[in-house]
N, C-alpha and C positions, 0 to 999 in steps of 0.2 A: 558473691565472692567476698564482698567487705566482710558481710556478718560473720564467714569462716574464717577469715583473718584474724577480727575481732576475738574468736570464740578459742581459737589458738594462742592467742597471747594471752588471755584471761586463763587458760588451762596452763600454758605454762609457765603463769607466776602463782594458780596455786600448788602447781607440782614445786613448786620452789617455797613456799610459805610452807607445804605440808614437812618440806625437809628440815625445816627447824622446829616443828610439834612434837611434842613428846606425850609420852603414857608411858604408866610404870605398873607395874604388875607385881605379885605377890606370891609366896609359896612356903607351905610349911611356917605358918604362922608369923611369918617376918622372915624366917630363915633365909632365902633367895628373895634377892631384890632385883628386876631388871625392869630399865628406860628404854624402850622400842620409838624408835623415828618414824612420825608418817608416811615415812617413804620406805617404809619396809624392814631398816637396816636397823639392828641392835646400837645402841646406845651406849649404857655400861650395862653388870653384873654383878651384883652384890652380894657376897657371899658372907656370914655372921659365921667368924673362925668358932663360935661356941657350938654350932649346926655339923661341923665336919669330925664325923665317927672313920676313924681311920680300918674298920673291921666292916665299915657297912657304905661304902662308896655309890655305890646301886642307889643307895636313898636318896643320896644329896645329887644323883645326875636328874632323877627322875623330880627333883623338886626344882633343881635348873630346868630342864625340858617343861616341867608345866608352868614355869614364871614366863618364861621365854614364848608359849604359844599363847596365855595370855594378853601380854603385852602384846606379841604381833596379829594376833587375832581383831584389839582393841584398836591398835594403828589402821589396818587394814577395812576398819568402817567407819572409821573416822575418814580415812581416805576416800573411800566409795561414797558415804556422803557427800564432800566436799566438791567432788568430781561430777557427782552427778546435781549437783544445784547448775553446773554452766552446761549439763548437756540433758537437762530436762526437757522433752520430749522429741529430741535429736536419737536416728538410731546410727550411732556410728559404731561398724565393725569391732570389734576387741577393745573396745573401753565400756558399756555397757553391758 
């Protein structure tokens, strides 16, 4: 029981270390910029007012949407790493 104790508090100060990690991602050549949190949550969105075609909107959602799965893609194994250094060879339901 200690060791699960242990293994809980270790987990949940890196779920608390992973909410201040950041990743930034990239799209359309610099045009969208987004900082995804290792805890899943966007960060900002940066948008280069010279990238925004007021006749072609479609392009700049679709260059947001691919910055934004990037980043959270790159959070997201940054996270599953982290998580699984304290529960390497543990199988515990819905976290591995």
């Amino acid at each position: 029981m200690k060791q699960a104790s242990r293994i809980q508090r270790q987990m949940e100060q890196a779920q608390e270390d992973l909410s201040d990690r950041t990743v930034d991602a990239s799209s359309g050549g610099g045009a969208v910029k987004i900082t995804a949190k290792c805890d899943g949550t966007l960060k900002t969105i940066t948008i280069d007012p010279e990238s925004v075609d007021k006749e072609d909107i479609s392009l700049l959602e679709d260059l947001v949407l691919t910055a934004a799965n990037k980043a959270l893609e790159e959070a997201k194994e940054i996270s599953n790493d982290e998580m699984g250094k304290l529960t390497s060879g543990l199988k515990i339901p819905g976290l591995v």
